[in-house]
N, C-alpha and C positions, 0 to 999 in steps of 0.2 A: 162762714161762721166767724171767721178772724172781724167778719166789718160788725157785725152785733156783738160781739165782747168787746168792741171800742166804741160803742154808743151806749151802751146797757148805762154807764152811768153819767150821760149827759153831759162829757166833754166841753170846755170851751173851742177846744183845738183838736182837730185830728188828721195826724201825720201820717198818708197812706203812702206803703211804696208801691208801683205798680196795681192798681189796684185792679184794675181788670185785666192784669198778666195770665193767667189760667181760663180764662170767659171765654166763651163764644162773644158774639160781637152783639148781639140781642141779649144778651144778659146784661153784658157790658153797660149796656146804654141805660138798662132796666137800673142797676145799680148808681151810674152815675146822675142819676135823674131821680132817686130817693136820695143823694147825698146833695143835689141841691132844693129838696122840697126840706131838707132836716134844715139848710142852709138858713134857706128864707123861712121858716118855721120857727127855727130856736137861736138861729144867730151863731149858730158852729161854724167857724172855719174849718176850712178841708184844704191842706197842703198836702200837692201829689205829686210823687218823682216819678212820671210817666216816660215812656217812649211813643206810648199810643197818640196817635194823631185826635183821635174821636174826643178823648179827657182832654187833650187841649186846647179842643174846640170849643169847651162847655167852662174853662175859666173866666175866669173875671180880670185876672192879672199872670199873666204867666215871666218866667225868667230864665233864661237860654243859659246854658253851662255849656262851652264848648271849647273844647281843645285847654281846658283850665279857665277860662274867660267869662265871665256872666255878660248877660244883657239881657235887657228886658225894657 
């Protein structure tokens, strides 16, 4: 519900955290795979503060925060 009341009005930018934090791993995928058909669709960017390996797979650009430290 939380991911349609952040699209409902056609966003440039949407800032998920965790977004398949509560998913089974097939929802997961189902979800991350309409956020990038919305991508290449309308031109939305989608910034996601993951831990899951699967949303990291499906970036374009990722950037590593560790121990205080980015890289990317």
């Amino acid at each position: 519900m939380a991911i349609a009341r952040a699209l409902v009005t056609n966003p440039a930018i949407v800032l998920a955290d965790e977004p398949t934090g509560s998913l089974d791993s097939q929802t997961g995928e189902t979800i991350i795979n309409l956020m990038l058909q919305i991508n290449q669709q309308k031109g939305t960017t989608f910034i996601f503060s993951t831990h899951d390996p699967m949303v990291m797979n499906h970036a374009k650009k990722l950037i590593k925060i560790r121990d205080g430290k980015i890289s990317g």
